[in-house]
Backbone as CSV, one residue per row, in Angstrom:
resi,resn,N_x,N_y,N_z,CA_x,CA_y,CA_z,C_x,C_y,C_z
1,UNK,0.848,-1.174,0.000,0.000,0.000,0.000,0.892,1.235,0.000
2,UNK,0.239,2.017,-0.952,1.559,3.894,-1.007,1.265,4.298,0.173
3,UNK,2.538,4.902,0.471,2.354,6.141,1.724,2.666,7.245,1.096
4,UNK,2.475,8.091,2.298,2.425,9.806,2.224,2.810,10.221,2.990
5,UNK,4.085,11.321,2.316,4.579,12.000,3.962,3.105,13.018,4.135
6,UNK,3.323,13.319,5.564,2.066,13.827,5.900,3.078,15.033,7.400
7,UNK,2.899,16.441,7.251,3.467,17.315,7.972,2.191,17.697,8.336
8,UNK,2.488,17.565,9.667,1.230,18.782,10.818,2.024,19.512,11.206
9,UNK,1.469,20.026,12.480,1.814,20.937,13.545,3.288,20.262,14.704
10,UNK,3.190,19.067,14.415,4.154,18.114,15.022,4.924,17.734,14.200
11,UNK,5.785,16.599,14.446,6.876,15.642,13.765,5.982,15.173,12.179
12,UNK,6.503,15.205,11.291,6.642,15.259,10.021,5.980,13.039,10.029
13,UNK,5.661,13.031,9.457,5.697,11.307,9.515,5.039,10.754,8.065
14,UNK,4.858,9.064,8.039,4.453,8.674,6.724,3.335,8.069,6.932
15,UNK,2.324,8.046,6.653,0.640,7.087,6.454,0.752,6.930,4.882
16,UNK,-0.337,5.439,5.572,-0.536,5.058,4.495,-1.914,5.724,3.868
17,UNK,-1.599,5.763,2.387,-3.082,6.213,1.824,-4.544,5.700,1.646
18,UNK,-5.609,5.982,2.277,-6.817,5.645,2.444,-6.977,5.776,1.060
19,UNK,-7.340,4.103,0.748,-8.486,4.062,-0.841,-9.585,4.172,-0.894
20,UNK,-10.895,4.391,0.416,-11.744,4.610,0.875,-12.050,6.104,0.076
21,UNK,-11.514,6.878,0.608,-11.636,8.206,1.053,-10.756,9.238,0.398
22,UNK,-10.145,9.441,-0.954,-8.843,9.770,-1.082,-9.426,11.356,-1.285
23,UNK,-8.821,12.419,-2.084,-8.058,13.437,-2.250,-9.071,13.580,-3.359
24,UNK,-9.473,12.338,-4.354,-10.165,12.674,-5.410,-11.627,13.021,-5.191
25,UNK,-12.151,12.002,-4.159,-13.234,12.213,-3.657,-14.073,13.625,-2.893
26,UNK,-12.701,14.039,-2.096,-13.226,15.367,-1.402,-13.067,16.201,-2.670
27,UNK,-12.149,17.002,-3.585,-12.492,17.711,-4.417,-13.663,17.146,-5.541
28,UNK,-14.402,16.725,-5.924,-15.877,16.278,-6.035,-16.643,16.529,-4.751
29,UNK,-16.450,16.548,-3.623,-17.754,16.919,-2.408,-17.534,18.844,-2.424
30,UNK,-16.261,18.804,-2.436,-16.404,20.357,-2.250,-16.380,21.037,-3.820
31,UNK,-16.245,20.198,-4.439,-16.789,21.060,-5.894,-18.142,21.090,-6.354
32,UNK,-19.324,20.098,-5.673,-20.300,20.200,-6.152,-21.373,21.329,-4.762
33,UNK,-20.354,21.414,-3.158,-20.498,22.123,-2.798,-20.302,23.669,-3.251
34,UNK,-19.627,23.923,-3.944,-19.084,24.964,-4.471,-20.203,25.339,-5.489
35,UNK,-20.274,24.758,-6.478,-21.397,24.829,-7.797,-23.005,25.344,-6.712
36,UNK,-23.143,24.622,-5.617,-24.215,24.917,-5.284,-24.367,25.979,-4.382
37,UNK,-23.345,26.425,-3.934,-23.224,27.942,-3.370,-23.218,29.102,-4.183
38,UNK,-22.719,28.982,-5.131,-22.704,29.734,-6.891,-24.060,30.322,-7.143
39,UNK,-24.473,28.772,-7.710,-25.798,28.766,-8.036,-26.774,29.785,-7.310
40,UNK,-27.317,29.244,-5.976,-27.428,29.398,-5.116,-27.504,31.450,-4.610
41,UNK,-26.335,31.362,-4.546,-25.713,33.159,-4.209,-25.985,33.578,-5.213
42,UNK,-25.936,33.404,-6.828,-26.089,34.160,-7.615,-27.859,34.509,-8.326
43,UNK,-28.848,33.236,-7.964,-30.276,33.193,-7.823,-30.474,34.560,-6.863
44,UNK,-29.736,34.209,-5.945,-30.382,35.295,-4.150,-30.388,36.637,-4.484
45,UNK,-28.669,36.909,-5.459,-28.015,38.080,-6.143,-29.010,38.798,-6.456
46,UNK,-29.314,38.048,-7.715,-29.509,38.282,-9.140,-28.709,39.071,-9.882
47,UNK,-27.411,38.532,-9.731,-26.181,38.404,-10.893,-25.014,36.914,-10.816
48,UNK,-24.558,37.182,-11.702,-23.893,36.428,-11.254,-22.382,36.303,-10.319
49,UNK,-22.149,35.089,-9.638,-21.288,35.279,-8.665,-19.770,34.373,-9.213
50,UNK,-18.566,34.313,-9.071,-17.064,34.697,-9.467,-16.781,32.926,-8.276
51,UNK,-16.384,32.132,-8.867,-15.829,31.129,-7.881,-14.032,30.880,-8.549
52,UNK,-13.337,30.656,-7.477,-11.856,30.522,-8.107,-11.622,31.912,-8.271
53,UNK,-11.284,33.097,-8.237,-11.092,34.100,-8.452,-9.418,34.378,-7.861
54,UNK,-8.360,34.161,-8.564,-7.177,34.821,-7.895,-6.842,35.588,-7.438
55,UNK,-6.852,36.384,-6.310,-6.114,37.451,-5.490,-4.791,37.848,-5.444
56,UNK,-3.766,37.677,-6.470,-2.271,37.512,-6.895,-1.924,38.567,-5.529
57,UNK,-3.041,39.916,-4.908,-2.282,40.839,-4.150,-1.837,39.830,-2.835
58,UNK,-2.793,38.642,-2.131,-3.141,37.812,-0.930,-2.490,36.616,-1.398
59,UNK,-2.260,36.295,-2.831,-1.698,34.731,-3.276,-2.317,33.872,-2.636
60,UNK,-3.902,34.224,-2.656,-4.642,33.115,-2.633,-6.265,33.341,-3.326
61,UNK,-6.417,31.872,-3.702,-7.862,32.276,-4.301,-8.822,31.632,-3.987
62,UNK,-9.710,32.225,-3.281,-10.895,32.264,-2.523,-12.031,31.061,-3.428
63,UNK,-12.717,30.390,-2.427,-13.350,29.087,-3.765,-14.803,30.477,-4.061
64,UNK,-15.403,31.216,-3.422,-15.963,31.875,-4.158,-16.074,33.402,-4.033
65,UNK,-16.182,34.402,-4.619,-15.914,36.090,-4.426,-17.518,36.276,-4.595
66,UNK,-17.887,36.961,-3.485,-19.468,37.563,-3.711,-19.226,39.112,-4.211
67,UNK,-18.354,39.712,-3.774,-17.817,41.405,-5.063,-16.492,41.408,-4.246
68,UNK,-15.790,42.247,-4.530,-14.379,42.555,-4.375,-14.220,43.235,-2.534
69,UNK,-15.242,42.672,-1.664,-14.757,42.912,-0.388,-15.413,41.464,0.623
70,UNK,-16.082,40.680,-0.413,-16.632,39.502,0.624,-16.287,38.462,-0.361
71,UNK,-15.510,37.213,0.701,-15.398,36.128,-0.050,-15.723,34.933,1.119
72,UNK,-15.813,33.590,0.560,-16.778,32.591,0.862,-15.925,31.545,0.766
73,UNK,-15.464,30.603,2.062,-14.737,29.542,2.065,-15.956,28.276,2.269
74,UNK,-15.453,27.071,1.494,-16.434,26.394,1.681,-15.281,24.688,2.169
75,UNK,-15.602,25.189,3.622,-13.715,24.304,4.182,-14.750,22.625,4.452
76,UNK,-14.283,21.907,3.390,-14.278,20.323,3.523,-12.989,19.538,4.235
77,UNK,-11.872,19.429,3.642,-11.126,19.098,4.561,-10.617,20.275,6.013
78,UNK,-10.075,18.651,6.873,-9.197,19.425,8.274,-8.608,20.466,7.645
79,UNK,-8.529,21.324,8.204,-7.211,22.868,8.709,-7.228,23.184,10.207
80,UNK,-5.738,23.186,10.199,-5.332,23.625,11.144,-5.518,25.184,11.883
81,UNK,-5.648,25.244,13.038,-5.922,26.626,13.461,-4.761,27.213,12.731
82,UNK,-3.654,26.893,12.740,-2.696,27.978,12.327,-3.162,28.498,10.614
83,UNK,-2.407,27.753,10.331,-3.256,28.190,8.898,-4.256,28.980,8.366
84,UNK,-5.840,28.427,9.440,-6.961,29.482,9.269,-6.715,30.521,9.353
85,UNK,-6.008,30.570,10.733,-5.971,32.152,10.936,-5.110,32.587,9.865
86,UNK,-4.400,32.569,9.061,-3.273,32.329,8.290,-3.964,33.573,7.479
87,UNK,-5.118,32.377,6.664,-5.922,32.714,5.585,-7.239,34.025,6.266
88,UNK,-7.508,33.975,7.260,-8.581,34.855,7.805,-7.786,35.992,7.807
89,UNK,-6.875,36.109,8.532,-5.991,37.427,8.985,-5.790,38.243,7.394
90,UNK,-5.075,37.353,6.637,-4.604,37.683,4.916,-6.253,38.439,4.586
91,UNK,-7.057,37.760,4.837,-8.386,38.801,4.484,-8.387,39.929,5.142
92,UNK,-8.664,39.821,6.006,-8.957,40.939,6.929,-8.174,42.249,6.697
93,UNK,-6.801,42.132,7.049,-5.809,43.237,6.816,-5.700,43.627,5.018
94,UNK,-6.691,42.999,3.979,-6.723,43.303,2.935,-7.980,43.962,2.670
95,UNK,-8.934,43.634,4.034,-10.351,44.649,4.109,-11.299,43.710,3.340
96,UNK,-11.165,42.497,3.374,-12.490,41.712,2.709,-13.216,40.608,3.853
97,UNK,-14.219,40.647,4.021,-14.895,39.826,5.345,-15.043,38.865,4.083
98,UNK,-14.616,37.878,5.064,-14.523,36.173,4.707,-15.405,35.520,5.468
99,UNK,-16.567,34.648,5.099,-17.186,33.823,5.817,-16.779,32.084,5.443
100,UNK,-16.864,31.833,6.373,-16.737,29.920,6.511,-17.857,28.942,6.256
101,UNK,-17.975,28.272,5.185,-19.151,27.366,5.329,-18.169,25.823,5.467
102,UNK,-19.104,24.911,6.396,-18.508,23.382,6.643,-19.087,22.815,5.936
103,UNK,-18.361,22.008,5.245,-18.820,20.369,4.817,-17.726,19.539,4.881
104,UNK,-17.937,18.461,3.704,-17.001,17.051,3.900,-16.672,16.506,5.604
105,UNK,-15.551,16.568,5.888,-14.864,16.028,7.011,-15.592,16.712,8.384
106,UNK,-16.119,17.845,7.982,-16.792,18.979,9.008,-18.195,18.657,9.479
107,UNK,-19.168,17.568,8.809,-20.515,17.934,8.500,-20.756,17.206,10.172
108,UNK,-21.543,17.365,10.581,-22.038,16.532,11.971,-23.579,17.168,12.555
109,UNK,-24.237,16.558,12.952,-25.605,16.432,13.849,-25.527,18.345,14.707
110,UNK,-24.448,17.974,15.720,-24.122,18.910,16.538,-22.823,19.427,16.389
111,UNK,-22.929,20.246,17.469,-21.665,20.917,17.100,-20.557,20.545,18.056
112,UNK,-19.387,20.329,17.949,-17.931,20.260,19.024,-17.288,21.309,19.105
113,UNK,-16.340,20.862,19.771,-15.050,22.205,20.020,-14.246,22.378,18.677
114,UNK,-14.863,20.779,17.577,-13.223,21.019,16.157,-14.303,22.335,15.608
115,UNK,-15.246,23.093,15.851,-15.763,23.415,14.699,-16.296,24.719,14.964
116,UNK,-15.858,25.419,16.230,-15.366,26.397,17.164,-14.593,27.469,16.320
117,UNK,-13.766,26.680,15.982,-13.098,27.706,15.320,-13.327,28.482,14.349
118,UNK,-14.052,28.144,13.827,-14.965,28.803,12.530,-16.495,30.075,12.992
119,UNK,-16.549,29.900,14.455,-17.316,31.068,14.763,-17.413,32.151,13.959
120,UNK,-18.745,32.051,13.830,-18.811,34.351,13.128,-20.193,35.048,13.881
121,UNK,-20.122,35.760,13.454,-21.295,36.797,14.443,-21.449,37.566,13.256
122,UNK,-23.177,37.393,13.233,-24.609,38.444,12.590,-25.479,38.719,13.711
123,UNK,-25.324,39.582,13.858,-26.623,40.387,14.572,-28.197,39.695,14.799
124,UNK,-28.605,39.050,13.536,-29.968,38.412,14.100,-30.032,37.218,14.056
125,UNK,-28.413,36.457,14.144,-28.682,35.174,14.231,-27.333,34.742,15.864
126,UNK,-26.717,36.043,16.252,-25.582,36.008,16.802,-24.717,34.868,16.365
127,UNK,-24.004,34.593,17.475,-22.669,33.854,17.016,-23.317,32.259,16.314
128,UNK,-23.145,31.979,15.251,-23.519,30.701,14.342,-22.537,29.980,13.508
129,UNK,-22.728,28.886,13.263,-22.058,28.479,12.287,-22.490,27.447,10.913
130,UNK,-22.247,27.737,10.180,-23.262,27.193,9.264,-22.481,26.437,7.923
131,UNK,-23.157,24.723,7.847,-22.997,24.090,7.445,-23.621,23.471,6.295
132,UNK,-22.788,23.175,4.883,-23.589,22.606,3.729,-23.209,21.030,3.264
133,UNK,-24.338,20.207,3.819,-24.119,18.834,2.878,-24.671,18.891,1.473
134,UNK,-23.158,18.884,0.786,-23.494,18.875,-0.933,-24.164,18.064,-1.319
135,UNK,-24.486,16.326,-0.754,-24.752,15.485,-1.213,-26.589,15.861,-0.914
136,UNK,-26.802,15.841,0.136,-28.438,16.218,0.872,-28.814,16.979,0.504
137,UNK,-27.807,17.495,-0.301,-28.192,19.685,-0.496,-29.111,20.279,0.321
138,UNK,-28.435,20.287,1.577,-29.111,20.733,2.642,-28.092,21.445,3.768
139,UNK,-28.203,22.669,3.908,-27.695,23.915,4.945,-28.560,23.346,6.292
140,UNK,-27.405,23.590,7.204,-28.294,23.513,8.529,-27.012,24.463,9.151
141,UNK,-28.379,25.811,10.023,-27.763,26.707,10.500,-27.581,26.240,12.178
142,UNK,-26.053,26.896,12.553,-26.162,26.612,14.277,-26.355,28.280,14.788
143,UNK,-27.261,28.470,15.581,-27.404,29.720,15.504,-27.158,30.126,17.215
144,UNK,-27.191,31.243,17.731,-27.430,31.648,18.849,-26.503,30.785,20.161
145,UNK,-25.269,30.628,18.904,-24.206,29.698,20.345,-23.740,30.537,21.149
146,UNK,-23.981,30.037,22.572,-23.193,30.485,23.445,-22.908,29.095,24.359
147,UNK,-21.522,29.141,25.644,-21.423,28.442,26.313,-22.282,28.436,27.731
148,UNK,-22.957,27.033,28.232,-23.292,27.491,29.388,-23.041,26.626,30.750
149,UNK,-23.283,26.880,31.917,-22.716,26.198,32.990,-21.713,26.382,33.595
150,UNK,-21.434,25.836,34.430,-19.584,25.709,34.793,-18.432,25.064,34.087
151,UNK,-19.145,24.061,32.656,-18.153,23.327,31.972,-18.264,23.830,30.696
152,UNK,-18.430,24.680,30.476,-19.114,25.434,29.147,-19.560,24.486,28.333
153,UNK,-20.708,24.110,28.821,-21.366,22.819,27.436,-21.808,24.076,26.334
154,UNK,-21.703,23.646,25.313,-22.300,24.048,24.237,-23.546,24.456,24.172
155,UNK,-24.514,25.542,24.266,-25.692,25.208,23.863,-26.082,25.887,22.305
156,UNK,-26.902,26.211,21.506,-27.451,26.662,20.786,-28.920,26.352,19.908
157,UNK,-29.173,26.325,19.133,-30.842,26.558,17.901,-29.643,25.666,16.959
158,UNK,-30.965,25.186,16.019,-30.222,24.480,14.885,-31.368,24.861,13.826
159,UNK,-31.592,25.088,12.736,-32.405,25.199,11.390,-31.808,24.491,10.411
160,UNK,-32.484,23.775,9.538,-31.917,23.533,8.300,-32.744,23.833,7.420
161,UNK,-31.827,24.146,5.836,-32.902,25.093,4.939,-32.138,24.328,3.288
162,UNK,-33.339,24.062,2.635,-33.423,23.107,1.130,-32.042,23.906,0.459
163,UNK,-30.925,23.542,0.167,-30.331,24.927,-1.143,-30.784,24.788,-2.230
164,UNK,-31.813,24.511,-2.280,-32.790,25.315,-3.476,-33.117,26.946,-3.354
165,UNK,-33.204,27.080,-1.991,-33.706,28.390,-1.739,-33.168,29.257,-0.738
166,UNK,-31.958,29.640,-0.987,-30.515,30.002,-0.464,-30.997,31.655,0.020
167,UNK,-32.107,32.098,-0.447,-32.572,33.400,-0.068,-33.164,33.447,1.364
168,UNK,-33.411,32.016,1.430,-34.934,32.052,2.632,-33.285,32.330,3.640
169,UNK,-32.668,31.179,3.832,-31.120,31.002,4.517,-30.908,32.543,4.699
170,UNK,-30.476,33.350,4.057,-30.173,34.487,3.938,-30.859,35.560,4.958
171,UNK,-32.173,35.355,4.439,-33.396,36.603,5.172,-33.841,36.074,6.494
172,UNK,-33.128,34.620,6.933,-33.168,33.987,8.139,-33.519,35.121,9.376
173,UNK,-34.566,35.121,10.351,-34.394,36.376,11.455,-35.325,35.472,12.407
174,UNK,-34.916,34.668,13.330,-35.345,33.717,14.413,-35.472,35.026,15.400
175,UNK,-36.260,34.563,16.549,-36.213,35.364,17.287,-35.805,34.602,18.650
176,UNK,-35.357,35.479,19.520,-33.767,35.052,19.928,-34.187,34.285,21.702
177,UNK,-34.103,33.441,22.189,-34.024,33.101,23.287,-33.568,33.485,24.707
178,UNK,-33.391,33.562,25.674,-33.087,34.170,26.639,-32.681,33.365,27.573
179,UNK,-30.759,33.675,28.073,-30.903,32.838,29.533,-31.688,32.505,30.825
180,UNK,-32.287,32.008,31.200,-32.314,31.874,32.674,-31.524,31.834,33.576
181,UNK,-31.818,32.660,35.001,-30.658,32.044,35.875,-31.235,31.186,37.091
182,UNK,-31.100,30.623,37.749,-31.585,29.650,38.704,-31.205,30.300,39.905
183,UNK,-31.584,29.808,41.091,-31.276,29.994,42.499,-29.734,29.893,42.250
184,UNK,-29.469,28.351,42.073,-27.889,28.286,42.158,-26.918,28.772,41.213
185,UNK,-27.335,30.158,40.554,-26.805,30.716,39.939,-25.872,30.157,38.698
186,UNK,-26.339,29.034,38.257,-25.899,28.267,36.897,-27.070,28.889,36.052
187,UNK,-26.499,29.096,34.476,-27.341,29.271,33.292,-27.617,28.193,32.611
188,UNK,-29.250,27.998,32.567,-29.993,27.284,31.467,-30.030,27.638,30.523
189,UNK,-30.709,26.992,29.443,-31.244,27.388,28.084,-32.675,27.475,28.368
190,UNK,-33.470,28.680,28.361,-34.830,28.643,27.704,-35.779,27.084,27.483
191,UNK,-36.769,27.360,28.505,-37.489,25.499,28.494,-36.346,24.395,28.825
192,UNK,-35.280,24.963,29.981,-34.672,23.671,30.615,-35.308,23.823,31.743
193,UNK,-35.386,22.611,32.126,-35.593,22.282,33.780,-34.688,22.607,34.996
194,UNK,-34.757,22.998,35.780,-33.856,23.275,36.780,-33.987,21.793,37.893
């Protein structure tokens, strides 16, 4: 079976290559993710929207440009925090807000700490994070995360919305929940039991 050197954040090492799962497969999940964010953004537009677009000033190119100050990652495989920030920061100090959408390796029920890192904040959905299975063609938003308790469990809202209709996603405006506090001064979520 081939190996692969494989460099992280640690010691450099060799695996072997998964025939399951390879390299060919995820660019097909995140390319038909891609086509359907396109699609999708440019219906909502009504123009059309720029995917692959080179930035030669950042030497990098964004999988899609919504105009020349917002661009759209659509992260299927792992990245490393370093890196992200790598690529977030390179936006930022170039003045273009970058948003994160998950799929491939990312997609899950709920949410964990790997997927934390991708936090963003809108105003009527607060801090969320929002995820596209290309295959389901189906967005499901995490909305209104915050941590609660003494162990910071996770709490938040979840929606999911057809990408057929990437506008409704868009004009999304839930209305927003409210902590409780208890005698023993721990925070619930809204309709928990004490």
């Amino acid at each position: 079976m081939p190996v692969k050197l494989t460099i992280n954040e640690g010691t450099p090492f060799f695996r072997h290559e998964n025939t399951h799962f390879n390299e060919t497969n995820e660019r097909d999940i995140h390319k038909h993710g891609k086509d359907i964010l396109v699609k999708g953004l440019s219906k909502a537009y009504g123009r059309p929207i720029k995917s692959e677009v080179f930035l030669s000033k950042l030497e990098q190119r964004p999988d899609i440009m919504v105009n020349k100050q917002t661009v759209i990652e659509y992260q299927c495989a792992k990245i490393d925090l370093r890196k992200l920030s790598q690529r977030v920061m390179s936006y930022y100090h170039a003045g273009i807000d970058n948003y994160w959408i998950l799929g491939g390796d990312y997609l899950d029920d709920k949410l964990t700490k790997q997927h934390l890192k991708f936090i963003n904040h809108k105003p009527e959905w607060g801090f969320y994070i929002l995820m596209l299975d290309s295959i389901k063609q189906k967005f499901t938003l995490f909305y209104e995360i915050r941590f609660v308790g003494p162990f910071n469990k996770i709490a938040y809202r979840k929606k999911s919305f057809n990408s057929c209709n990437l506008r409704y996603l868009l004009n999304f405006k839930p209305k927003f929940t409210s902590l409780k506090t208890s005698n023993s001064r721990s925070f619930m979520p809204t309709g928990s039991k004490s």
